[in-house]
C-alpha positions in Angstrom: 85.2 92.7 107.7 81.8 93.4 106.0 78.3 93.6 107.5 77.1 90.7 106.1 80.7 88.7 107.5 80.3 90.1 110.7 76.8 88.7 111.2 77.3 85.4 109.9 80.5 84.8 112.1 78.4 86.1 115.1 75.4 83.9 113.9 77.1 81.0 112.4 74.7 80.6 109.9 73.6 81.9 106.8 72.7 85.4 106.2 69.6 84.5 104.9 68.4 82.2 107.9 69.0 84.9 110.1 66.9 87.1 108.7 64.8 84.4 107.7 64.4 83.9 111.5 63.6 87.1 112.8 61.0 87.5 110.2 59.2 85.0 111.1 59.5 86.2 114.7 57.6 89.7 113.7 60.1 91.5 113.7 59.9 94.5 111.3 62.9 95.3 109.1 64.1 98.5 111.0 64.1 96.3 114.0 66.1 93.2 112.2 68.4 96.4 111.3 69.0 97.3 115.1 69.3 93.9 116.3 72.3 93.2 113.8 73.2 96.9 114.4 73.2 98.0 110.6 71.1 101.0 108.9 67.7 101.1 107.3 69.1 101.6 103.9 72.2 98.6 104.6 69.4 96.2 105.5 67.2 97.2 102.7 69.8 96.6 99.9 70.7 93.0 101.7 66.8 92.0 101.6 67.1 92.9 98.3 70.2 91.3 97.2 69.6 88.2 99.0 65.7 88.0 98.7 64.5 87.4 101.9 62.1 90.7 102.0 59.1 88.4 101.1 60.0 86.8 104.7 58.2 89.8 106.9 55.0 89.9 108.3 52.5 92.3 107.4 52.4 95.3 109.8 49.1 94.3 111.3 50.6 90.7 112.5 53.9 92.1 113.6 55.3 92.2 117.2 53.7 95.2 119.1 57.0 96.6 120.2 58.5 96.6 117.0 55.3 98.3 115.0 55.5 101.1 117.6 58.4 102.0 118.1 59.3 103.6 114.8 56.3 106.0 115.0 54.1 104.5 112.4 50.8 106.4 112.5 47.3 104.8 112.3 46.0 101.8 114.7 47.9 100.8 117.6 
């Protein structure tokens, strides 16, 4: 079973609603990655594939536990 299988069959909906969904949530990608337990790189080449990137947040309007937790420097 792929990923992208796994997660819809968990989710029972498209792949692309799901991330839809969290994106819209704040959620950062590295954190849509842990959520749906996947790597960086894995949920990079899905954003990509099934162009849902433009979905994010910028990081200034993203959820304060997901902008600080990966060790971004600058403004907290």
């Amino acid at each position: 079973m792929t990923h992208i299988q796994r997660i819809k069959a968990e989710y029972q909906e498209p792949f692309r609603d799901i991330i839809k969904a969290y994106a819209i949530q704040g959620h950062s990608r590295r954190g849509v990655a842990q959520i749906l337990e996947i790597s960086h790189g894995t949920i990079n080449r899905y954003l990509k594939q099934y162009d849902c990137g433009k979905y994010f947040k910028p990081y200034k309007d993203m959820r304060p536990e997901t902008k600080n937790q990966w060790g971004r420097k600058g403004k907290h």
